[in-house]
N, CA and C atoms as a LAMMPS dump frame, in Angstrom:
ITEM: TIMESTEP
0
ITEM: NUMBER OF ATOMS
225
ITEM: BOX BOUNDS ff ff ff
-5.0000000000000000e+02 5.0000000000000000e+02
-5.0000000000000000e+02 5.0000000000000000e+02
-5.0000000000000000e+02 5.0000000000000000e+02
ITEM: ATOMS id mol type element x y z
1 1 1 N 176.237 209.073 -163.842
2 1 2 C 174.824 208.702 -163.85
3 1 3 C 174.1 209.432 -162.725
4 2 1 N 172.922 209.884 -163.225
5 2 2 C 172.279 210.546 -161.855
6 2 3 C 171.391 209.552 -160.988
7 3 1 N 171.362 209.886 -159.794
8 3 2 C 170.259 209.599 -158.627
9 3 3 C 169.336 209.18 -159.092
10 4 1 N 168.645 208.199 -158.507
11 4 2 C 166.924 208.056 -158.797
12 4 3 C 166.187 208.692 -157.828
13 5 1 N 164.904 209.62 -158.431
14 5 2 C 164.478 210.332 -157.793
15 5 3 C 163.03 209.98 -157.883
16 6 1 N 162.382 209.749 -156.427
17 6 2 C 161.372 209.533 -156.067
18 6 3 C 159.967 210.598 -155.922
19 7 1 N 159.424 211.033 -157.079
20 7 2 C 158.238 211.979 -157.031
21 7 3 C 156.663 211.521 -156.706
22 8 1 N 156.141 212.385 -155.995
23 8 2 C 154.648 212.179 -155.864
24 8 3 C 153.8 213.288 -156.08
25 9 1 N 152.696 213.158 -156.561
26 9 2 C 151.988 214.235 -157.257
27 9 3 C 150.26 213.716 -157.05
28 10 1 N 149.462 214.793 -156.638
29 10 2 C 148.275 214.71 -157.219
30 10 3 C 147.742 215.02 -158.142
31 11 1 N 146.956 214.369 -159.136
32 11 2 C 146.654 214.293 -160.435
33 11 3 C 145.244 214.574 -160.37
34 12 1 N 144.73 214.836 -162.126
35 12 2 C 143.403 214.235 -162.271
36 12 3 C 143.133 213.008 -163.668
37 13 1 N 143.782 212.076 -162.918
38 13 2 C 143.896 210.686 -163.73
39 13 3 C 142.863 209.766 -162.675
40 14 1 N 141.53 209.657 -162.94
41 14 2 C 140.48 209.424 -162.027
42 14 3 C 140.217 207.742 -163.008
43 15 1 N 140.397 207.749 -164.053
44 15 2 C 140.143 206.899 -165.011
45 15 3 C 141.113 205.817 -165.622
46 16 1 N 140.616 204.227 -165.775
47 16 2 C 141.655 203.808 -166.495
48 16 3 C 141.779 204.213 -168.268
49 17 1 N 140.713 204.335 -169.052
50 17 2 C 140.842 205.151 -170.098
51 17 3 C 141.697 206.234 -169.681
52 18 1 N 141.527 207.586 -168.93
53 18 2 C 142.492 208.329 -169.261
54 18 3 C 144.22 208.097 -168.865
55 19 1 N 144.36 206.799 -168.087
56 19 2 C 145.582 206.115 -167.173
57 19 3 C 145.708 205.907 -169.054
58 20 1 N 145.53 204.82 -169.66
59 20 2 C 145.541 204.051 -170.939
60 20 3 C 146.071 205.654 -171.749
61 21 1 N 145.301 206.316 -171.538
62 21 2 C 145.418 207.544 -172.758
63 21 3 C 147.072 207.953 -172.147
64 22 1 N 147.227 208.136 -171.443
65 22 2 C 149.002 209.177 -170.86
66 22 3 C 149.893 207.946 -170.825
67 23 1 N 149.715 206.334 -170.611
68 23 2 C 150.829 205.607 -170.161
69 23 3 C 151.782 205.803 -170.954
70 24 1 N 151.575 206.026 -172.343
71 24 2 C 152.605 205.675 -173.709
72 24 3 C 153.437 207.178 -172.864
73 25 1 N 152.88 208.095 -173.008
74 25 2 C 153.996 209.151 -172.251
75 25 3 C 154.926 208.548 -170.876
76 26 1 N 154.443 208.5 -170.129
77 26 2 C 155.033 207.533 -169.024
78 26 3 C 155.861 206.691 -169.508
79 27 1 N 155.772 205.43 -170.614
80 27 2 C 156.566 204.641 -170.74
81 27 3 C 157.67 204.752 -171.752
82 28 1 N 157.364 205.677 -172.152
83 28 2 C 158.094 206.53 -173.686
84 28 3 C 159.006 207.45 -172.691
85 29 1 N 159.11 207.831 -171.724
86 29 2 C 159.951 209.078 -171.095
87 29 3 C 161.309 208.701 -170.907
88 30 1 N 162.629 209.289 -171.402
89 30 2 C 163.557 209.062 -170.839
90 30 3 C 163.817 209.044 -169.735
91 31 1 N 163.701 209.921 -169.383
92 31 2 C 163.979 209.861 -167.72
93 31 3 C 163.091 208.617 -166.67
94 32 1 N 162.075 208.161 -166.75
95 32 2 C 161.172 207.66 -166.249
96 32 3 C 161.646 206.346 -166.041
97 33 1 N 161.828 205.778 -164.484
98 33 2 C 162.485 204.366 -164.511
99 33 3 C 160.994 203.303 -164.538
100 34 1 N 160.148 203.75 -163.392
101 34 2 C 158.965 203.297 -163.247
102 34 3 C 158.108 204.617 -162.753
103 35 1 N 157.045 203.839 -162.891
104 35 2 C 155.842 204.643 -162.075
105 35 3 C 154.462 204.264 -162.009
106 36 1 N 153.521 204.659 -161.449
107 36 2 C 152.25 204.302 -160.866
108 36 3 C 151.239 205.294 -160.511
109 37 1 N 150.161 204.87 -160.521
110 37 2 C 148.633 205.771 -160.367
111 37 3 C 147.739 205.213 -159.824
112 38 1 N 147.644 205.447 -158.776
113 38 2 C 146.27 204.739 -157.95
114 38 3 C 144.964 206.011 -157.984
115 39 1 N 144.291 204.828 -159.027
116 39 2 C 143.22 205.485 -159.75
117 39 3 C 141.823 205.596 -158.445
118 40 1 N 142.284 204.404 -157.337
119 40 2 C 141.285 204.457 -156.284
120 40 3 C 141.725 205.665 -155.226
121 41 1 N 143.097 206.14 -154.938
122 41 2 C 143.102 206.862 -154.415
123 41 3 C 142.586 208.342 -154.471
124 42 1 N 141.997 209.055 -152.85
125 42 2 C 141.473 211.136 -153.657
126 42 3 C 141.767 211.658 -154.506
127 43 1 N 143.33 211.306 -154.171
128 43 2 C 144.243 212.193 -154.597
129 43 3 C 144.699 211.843 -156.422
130 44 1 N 144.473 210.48 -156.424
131 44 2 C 144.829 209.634 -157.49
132 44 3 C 146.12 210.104 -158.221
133 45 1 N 147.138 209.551 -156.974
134 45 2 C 148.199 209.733 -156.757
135 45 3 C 149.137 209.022 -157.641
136 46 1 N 149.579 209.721 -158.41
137 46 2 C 151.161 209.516 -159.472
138 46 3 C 152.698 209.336 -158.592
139 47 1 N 152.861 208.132 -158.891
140 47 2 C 154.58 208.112 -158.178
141 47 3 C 155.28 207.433 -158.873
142 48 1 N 156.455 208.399 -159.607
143 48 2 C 157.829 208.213 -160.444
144 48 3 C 158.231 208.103 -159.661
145 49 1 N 159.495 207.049 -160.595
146 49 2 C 160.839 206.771 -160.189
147 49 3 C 161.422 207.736 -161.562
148 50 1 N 162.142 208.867 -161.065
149 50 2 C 162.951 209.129 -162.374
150 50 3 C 164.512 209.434 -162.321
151 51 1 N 165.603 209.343 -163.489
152 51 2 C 166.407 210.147 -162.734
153 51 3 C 166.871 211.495 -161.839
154 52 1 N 167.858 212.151 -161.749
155 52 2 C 167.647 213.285 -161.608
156 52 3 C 167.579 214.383 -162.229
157 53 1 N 167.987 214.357 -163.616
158 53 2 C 168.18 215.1 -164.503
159 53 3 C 167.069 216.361 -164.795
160 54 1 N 165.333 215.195 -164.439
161 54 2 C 164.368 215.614 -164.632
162 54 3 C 163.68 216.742 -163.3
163 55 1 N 163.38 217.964 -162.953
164 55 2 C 162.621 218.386 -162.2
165 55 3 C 161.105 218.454 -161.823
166 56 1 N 160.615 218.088 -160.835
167 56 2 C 159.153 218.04 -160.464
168 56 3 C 158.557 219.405 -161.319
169 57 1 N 158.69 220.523 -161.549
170 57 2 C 158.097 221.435 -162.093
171 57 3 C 158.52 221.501 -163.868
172 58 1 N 159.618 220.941 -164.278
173 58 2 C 159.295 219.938 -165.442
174 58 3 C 158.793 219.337 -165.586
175 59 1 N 158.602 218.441 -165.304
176 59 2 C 157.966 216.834 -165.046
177 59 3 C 156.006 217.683 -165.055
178 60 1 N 156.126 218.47 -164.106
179 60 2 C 154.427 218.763 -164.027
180 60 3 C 153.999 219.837 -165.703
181 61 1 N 155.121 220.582 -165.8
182 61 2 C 154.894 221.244 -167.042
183 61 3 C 154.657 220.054 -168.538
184 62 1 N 155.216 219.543 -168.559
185 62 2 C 155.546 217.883 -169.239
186 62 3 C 153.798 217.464 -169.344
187 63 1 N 153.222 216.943 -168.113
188 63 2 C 152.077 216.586 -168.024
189 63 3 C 151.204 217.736 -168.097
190 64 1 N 151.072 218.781 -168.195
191 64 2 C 150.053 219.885 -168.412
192 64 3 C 149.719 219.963 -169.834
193 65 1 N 150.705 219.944 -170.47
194 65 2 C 150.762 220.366 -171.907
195 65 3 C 149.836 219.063 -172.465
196 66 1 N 150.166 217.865 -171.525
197 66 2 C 149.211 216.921 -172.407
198 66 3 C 147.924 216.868 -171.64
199 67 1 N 147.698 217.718 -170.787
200 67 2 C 146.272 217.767 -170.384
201 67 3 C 145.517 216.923 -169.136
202 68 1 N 147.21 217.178 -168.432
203 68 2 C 146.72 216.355 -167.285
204 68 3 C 147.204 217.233 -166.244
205 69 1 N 146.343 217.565 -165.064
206 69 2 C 146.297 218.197 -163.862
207 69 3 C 147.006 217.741 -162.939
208 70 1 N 148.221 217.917 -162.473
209 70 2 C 149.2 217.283 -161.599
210 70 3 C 149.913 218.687 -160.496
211 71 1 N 150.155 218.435 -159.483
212 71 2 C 150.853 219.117 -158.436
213 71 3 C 151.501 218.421 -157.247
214 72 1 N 152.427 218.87 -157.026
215 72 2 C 153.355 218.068 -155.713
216 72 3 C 152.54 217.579 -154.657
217 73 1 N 152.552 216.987 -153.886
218 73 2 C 152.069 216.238 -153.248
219 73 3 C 152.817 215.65 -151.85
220 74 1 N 152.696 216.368 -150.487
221 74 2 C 153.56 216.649 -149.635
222 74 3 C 153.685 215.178 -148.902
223 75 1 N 155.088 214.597 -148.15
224 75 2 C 154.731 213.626 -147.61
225 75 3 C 153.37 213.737 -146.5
C-alpha cells in the first residue's frame, strides 16, 4: 500500500458553484483520500490527501483538462 501524500496547490476555485461543479471529480478519484478548498482563502487553496501512486504534476494535469487552474503551492 502506498503512503498518504499530503498536496497543496493554488487554484482558481473562487466559487462554491464552481467547488459544486469539480467535487464529483474529487470524490470520484481513486487516489483521493480527502480534500479541501478554502474558497475564502487568495490563494483558494486545494489540499489532498492522496496516495502515492498519484504525482502533483498529474494530479495538476488531471485538473487542467477539466478547466481548473491549479499550481504547487510552497510551504
Amino acid at each position: 500500500m502506498n503512503a498518504i501524500t499530503i498536496m497543496v496547490f493554488r487554484t482558481n476555485i473562487k466559487t462554491k458553484k464552481k467547488l459544486k461543479h469539480i467535487s464529483s471529480f474529487f470524490n470520484n478519484h481513486s487516489n483521493i483520500h480527502d480534500w479541501s478548498v478554502d474558497i475564502e482563502d487568495i490563494d483558494n487553496v486545494l489540499r489532498i490527501e492522496a496516495n502515492g501512486s498519484i504525482t502533483k504534476t498529474g494530479f495538476i494535469n488531471e485538473l487542467k483538462a477539466k478547466g481548473v487552474y491549479c499550481e504547487t503551492l510552497s510551504d
